[in-house]
C-alpha positions in Angstrom: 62.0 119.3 110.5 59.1 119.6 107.9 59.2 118.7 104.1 60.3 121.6 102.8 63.5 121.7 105.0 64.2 117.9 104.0 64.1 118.9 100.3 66.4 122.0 100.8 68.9 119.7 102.8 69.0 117.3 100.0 69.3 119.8 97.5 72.0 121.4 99.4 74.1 118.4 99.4 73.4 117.5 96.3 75.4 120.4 94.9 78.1 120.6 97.3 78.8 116.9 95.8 78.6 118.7 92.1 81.3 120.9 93.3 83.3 118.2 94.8 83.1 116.0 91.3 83.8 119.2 89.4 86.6 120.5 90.9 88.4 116.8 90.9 87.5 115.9 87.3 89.4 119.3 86.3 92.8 118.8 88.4 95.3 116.5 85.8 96.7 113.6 88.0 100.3 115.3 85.9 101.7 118.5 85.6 102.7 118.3 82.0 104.0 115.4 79.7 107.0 115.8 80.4 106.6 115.0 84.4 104.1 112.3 82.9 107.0 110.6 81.0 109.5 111.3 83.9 107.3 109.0 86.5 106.3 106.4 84.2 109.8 105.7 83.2 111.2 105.7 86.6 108.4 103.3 88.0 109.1 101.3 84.6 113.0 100.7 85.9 112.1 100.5 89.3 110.3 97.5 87.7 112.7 95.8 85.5 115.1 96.1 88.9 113.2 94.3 90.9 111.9 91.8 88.1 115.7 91.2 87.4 116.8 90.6 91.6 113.5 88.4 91.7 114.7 86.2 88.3 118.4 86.3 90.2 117.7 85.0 93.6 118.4 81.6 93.8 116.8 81.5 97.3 113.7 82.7 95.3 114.1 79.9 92.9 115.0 77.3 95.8 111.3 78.3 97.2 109.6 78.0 94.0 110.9 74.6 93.5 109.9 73.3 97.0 106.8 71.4 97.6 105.5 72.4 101.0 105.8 75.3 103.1 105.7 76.4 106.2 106.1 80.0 108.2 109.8 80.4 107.5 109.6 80.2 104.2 106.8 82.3 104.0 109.1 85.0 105.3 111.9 84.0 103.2 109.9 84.9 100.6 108.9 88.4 101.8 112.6 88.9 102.7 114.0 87.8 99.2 111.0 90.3 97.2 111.9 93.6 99.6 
């Protein structure tokens, strides 16, 4: 390839990434504000649920208390937050 086909490469990718950006920057991560509240207020319980079994778990609290650890209480840990 000579020079001139480098530069018309580059310029050819160049705006096939200004498309890209374009047609991303333009698409609303919502549909409306409506579907915007919706989401927010269900991942906002889904939230508080999971902040109030967490505060609940007196296995949770046991493991927070202890000292040292070791594997099983590693995955007591991961059993107790799922």
């Amino acid at each position: 390839m000579n020079k001139k086909q480098f530069l018309n490469t580059y310029k050819k990718i160049d705006s096939m990434d200004d498309k890209k950006s374009k047609n991303t920057e333009k698409r609303p991560i919502y549909r409306s504000e409506q579907d915007e509240r919706l989401i927010k207020d269900f991942h906002y319980a889904k939230f508080q649920k999971n902040l109030n079994n967490a505060q609940q778990s007196e296995a949770l609290k046991d493991l927070l208390e202890k000292e040292d650890w070791d594997e099983k209480d590693t995955e007591k840990l991961l059993e107790s937050l799922r």
